[in-house]
Structures are given as C-alpha cells and as structure tokens.
C-alpha positions in Angstrom: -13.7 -0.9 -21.6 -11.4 0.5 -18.7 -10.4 3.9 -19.0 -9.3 4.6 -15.6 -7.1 7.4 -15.2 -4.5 8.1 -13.0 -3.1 11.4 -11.4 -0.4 12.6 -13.4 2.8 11.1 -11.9 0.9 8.1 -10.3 1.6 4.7 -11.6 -0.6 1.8 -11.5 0.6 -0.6 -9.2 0.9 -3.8 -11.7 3.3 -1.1 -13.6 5.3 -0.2 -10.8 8.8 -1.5 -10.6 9.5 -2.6 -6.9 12.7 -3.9 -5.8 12.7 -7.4 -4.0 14.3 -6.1 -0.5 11.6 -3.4 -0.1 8.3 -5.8 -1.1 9.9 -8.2 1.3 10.3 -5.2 3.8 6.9 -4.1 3.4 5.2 -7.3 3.8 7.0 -8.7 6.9 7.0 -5.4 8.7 3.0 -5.1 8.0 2.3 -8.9 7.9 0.9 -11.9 5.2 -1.3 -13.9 5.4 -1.3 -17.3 3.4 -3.9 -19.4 2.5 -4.0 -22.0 -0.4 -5.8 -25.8 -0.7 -4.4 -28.6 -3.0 -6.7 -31.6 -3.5 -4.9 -34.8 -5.0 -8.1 -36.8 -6.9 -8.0 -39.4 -9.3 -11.0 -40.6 -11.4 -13.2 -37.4 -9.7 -12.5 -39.2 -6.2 -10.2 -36.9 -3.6 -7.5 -38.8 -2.1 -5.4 -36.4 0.1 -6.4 -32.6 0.6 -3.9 -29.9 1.9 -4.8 -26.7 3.7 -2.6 -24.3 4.4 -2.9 -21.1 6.9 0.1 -19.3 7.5 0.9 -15.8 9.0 4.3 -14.4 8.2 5.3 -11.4 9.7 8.4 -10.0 11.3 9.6 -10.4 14.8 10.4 -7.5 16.5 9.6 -5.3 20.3 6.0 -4.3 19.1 5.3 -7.7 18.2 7.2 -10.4 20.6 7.6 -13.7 19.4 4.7 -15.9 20.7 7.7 -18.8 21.8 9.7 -18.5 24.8 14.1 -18.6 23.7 15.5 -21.4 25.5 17.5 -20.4 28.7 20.6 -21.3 29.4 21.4 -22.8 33.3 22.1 -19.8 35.4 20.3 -17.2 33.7 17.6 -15.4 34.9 14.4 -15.5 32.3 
C-alpha cells in the first residue's frame, strides 16, 4: 500500500510536467553524472564489455573548462 500524501498544491514529481529547456537547464547548470555497462555475450561467454563514466555539466566562470582554447599567433594567453 502507499498512501503518501502530499501538501496541498504539491505535486509528485513523476506527475509534474517539466518543459525540456528547463530539465536541460537544471541538469547542466547543477551537473550529471552518467554511468551505464553493456556486456556483449554469446552462449553465457562475455565477448566485449563497455563502461561508461561521463560528467556533463555546463561551462561557465565558476566552473572553467578543464582544456586550455587554442591561441592564435600574437595573442597573449
């Protein structure tokens, strides 16, 4: 059974209707992390296993982008 209830006026959040722009927004201002494995296997025997660990999140001046921008000759870096 789950009777959870809410505050009047309060939504849950799988309910809530979000628009794309602001989730994307949200999520690269505050950061994702991504993490997933795929294992390829045939007859119980793994042939090829992917891992993946990604961060996603926005550049901007509170967080600088860890790669230096290529200079052009005769500017100052």
């Amino acid at each position: 059974m789950n009777d959870v209830t809410h505050p009047p006026g309060a939504e849950p959040l799988a309910q809530r209707q979000v628009a794309l722009i602001d989730l994307l927004d949200r999520l690269l201002s505050g950061g994702v992390v991504l993490t997933g494995d795929v294992v390829l296997s045939i007859a119980d025997i793994d042939l090829v296993r992917i891992s993946l660990r990604a961060l996603i999140v926005s550049v901007s001046a509170q967080n600088p982008s860890p790669w230096m921008t290529p200079t052009r000759p005769g500017e100052a870096s």
